[in-house]
Structures are given as structure tokens and as C-alpha cells.
C-alpha positions, 0 to 999 in steps of 0.5 A: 389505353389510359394508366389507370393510376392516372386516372384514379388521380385525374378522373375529373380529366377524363370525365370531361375528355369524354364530355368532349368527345361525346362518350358517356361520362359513366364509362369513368366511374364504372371503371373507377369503381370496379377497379377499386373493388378489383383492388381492394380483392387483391388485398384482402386476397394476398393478406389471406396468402400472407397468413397461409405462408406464416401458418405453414411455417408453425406447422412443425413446432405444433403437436399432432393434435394442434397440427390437425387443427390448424390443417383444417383451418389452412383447408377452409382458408385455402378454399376462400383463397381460390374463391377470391382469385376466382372473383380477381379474375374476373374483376380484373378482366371487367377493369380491362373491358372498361379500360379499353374504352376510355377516351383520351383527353384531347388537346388542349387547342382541339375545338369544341363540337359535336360533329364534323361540321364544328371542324374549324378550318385553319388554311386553304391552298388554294381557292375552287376552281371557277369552270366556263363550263358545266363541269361533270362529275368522276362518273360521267367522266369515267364512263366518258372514257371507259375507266369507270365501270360500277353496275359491273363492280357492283355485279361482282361485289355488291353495293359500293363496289367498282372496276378501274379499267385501262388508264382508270386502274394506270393513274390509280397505280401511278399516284399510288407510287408517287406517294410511295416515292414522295415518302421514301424521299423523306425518309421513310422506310417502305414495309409490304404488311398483311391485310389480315391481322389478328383481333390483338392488332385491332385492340391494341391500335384502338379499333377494338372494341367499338370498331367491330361493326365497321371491319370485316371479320374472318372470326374462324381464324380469330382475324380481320382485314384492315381498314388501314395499314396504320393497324399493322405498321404501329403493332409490328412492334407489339410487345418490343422495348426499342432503344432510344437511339433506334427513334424515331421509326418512320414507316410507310406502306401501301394496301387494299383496305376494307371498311364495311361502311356501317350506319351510313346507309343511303349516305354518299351511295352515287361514286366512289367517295364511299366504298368497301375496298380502295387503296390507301398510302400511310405513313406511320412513325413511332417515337419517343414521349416527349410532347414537343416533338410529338407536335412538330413531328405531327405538323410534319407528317400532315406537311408530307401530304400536303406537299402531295397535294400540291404537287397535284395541283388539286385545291384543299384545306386543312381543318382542326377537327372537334373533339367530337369528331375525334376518335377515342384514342386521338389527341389531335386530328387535322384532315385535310379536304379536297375540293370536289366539284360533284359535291359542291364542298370539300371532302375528307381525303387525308387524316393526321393524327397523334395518340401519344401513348394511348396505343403504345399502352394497349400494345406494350410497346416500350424504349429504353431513354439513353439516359437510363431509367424505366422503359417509357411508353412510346409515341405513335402519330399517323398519316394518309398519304394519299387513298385511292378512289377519293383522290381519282375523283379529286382529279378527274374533277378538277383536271377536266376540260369543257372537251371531255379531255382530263389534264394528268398532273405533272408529277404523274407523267412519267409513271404513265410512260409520258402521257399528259392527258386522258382523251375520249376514247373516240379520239387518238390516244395522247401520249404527249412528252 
């Protein structure tokens, strides 16, 4: 959410965040306007107050005559009081309605664009990998080994769902928990999180409104699951005024996520690259407003997953997303690609992004700066670490042999009790130290 002060004082600003973003540049006036009007109600509104208060105080000095006559004025006038503030409510709730949906404006570096294909690619880690072979897919392989079981996940849960059998569901566990360690190792605190919060959590993070049709809601509790633990991590803090010297708060947690995948009908339907329900690390910190670090502490948390990757031996690259690829409260967003050989092309496993105080608004989250002041709105940035299947592709993919065998990176090992490879189930198991 934007201070509506700054954009009464910056509307051309936000007209062209939405031009950027894709948003209708309309959204900016209707609010102006009603939030002038909303205004303008308050006015005219704590002016009729003013009035009631100064008459009361006449009341004793005036006759019985005169009294029953100002008594009757004060009655119409209370009566047009209670109009007015009916009317102030509901404006006001028509300027939040408004307010909620305006975009943040983008950086100033953030490319122009329409969509993801205008995302411009700032490094590669390294290049695709060149196979002697005919290369098979994450399905092929899976069911190859009998880790991958859809038409049965799809049985149970309908389109778009799975099963990990034996060493399928092993290597999901075990990225899961390097990514885990991989971030307490950088000073991460891990949090265990609900996966169903209340509607509040998703307005205040920015998925709400516009979000709705993509999330599963449980609408006779008033709750939904999360589609990231993102939602949870930065409105743990909903309401709070932090102190300065406790920033910034760097959080990380592991979750099943869920997405109803709307609108993306007949679109990446074969594998797992688009499903309901997967696992997701995410790291989340919470920080002061100050831009430059806000920046570096940005480049940081996409340089933690990066390392990740690295780590796996998988082939990514890095791109600066479009404002119109951007998400309405995004400042800056880089995601991190993936080579997937089924694809031919690189595919979004990780995304980094910074809101500066966009969030923070909506959820009233505040600190104290150590120099004193006014409490200031605080920073909030977030980050995949790592989201299972789409990294199981990556490295079923990548790790393959003309023979059948996969390749377990390095890293994975010892959280697979030292196997180094996976082999057809026709063959001896591989458990090679």
C-alpha cells in the first residue's frame, strides 16, 4: 500500500508505475477522487461537530424559550451528523478498496516490458549441458525408476497432481534440508509456520485483492492456504513496532504450498513443472527503510540461492524482470532460471524480490530508528531457496546418463545415507561412499 499523502503529491508517479506495470492508469484518479471527496466529508463533518460542541456550551446561559429552540436545531443538525459519518464510512472504506490496488512504482533499473519475454538476462552460470545422447525427460526417468507416479496423483487429487515414491520422495526431503541448512549457515532463524492464515495475512502481503482466484479458500473460517510461507514469515509481525536494534530479522521456513494455477489452462500440463501442491524454502527478512541496504540486502538473499544452485551443479541464469512481469507491490524482482532439457529453455525456479515499505503499510508493521523520531515503516525482501518438483526436474534432467543412472550431486549425499547415484530398479541398488 502506498501513503495516500504521497500520492495526492506524486500521482503522476503512480500513473506511470501502473503504465509500467500494465495496471489501469484509472485505478490513480478514481482513488484520487474519492479520497477527496472522503476528505472534503471529514471537513464538512468535524466542522458540524465543532458547532454541536460550541451550542452545548450556550445552553445554560439561554431562556427555556430560546433553549427549546436551539434544542431543536442541535436535533436537526445531529441528524445530518449521523448522515455525514454514514457517508464517511463508506467512502473511506471505497479509498481503501482503491488503495489496496494501487501499484508500487518500480525502480528506476527495473526494464520495460510486457511480459516475461522482455526479462532481460543479467549472467549465466554457467552454459547447457551438451548430452552424446538423446536426453529423456523428468517423466521418463521417473517412471524409469519408479519415483514418479502421476495418473495415481492425479487419482487421488485430480489434474496437476503426483506421487514421489521411494528415492523420489528421499532426494525431495533431502534438498529440502540442505537448503534449510544452507540458510541457517547464513544466519537464518528457521520458523515452522501455519499454512492456513487468515484472509488479513494475504491482504497485508499483497495477495489480496487480485490474488483470489489463484489460492484455495476455506471461506467458512475466513482462511486460506498459502501459496508461499513468504505470507507468514513477514505478517508474523502484523500490527508490532520493532526496535531498531532488533533489524534486521532474517527468517526462513519450509512448507507445502498451494496454487490453484487459474487461467493457465492447457499450459505446461505434462510433468511437474505446474502443479497444485509442492514444497517451497523461503527466506524472508525484515529491515529498516533505508534503500541502500535494502539493495545489498536484496542482491544477498538472490546470491544465497544462487550458491544453492551452485552447489548442485545445475546451469541457471539470472534475469531482471519487466515491470510488466512484475507483481503490483514489487520494487525490483530477479528470478533465477533453470536449465531444463525437456524444455529446451530455461525455466523460473526462484524469485527475489524487494517491496520497501509496500507491505509493511498494509500490515502496520513499525520500528523505532535508535536515534529517535516517529516509528518509520519497515523493509521487507523475499527469496526462494529452493521449490520442489521444479528443482527435481532440474536435477533428474541435468544429472542423467545415456545408461539410465542419475548423478546425486555432491551436497545431497550425506542426507541420502551416501548414495551417489540413482539406478534402475533392475540393477543393484548404489549406495557408493
Amino acid at each position: 500500500m502506498l501513503d495516500a499523502r504521497w500520492v495526492r503529491d506524486h500521482a503522476e508517479v503512480v500513473r506511470e508505475a501502473a503504465r509500467r506495470k500494465r495496471f489501469d492508469p484509472q485505478l490513480v484518479d478514481d482513488f484520487l477522487d474519492r479520497d477527496r471527496e472522503h476528505r472534503a466529508l471529514l471537513t464538512e463533518a468535524e466542522g458540524l461537530r465543532a458547532e454541536l460542541r460550541e451550542a452545548s456550551k450556550r445552553l445554560g446561559a439561554l431562556s427555556a424559550e430560546e433553549r427549546e429552540g436551539e434544542l431543536g436545531r442541535q436535533k436537526e443538525k445531529k441528524a445530518l451528523l449521523k448522515h455525514l459519518e454514514s457517508g464517511e464510512t463508506t467512502l473511506r472504506e471505497s479509498v481503501r478498496a482503491l488503495a489496496l490496488r494501487l501499484p508500487m512504482p518500480p525502480a528506476p533499473e527495473v526494464p520495460d516490458g510486457a511480459t516475461d519475454a522482455d526479462n532481460v538476462e543479467l549472467r549465466r552460470s554457467a552454459e547447457p549441458p551438451h548430452f552424446a545422447f538423446a536426453p529423456r525427460d523428468h517423466v521418463e526417468l521417473g517412471e524409469m525408476h519408479g519415483i514418479l507416479d502421476i495418473p495415481r496423483g492425479v487419482n487421488l487429487g485430480g489434474t496437476r497432481n503426483y506421487l514421489l515414491l521411494g528415492d523420489g520422495a528421499r532426494l525431495e526431503r533431502a534438498v529440502l534440508q540442505l537448503a534449510l541448512d544452507h540458510m541457517a549457515a547464513r544466519g537464518f532463524t528457521q520458523v515452522a509456520v501455519p499454512t492456513l492464515v487468515k484472509n488479513s495475512c494475504m491482504e497485508g502481503t499483497g495477495y489480496f485483492p487480485g490474488g483470489e482466484e489463484q489460492a484455495y479458500l476455506v471461506e467458512r473460517d475466513g482462511l486460506a492456504l498459502i501459496g508461499t510461507s513468504e505470507v507468514p514469515l513477514t505478517a508474523m509481525h502484523a500490527g508490532e513496532t520493532l526496535e531498531e536494534s532488533s533489524l534486521p530479522l532474517r527468517r526462513v521456513a519450509v512448507s507445502p504450498c498451494y496454487r490453484r494455477e487459474a487461467g493457465t489452462y492447457g499450459k505446461d500440463t505434462k510433468g511437474l513443472y505446474r502443479v497444485h501442491q509442492f514444497w517451497k524454502v523461503e527466506q524472508v527478512v525484515i529491515g529498516p527503510a533505508d534503500e541502500e541496504w535494502s539493495r545489498a540486502e536484496h542482491q544477498r538473499m538472490l546470491g544465497h540461492a544462487a550458491d544453492l544452485m551452485d552447489a548442485l551443479e545445475l546451469p541457471y541464469r539470472v534475469v531482471n524482470v519487466c515491470g510488466g512481469d512484475l507483481g503490483q507491490g514489487q520494487v525490483q524482482k530477479f528470478d533465477i532460471e533453470t536449465w531444463m532439457p525437456s524444455r529446451g529453455g530455461w525455466g523460473e525456479t526462484h524469485s527475489a524480490s524487494r517491496f520497501h515499505d509496500f507491505q509493511s503499510r498494509r500490515l502496520e508493521l513499525r520500528y523505532r530508528p535508535a536515534g529517535g523520531g516517529k516509528p518509520l515503516h519497515c523493509h521487507t525482501l523475499n527469496n526462494t531457496v529452493v521449490a520442489s518438483p521444479r528443482v527435481l526436474i532440474c536435477l533428474l534432467e541435468n544429472h542423467q546418463r545415456e545408461d539410465g543412472s542419475i548423478a546425486v550431486p555432491a551436497p545431497l549425499r550425506p542426507y541420502l545415507g551416501g548414495q551417489a547415484e540413482l539406478r534402475l530398479q533392475s540393477e543393484p541398488a548404489a549406495n557408493a561412499r
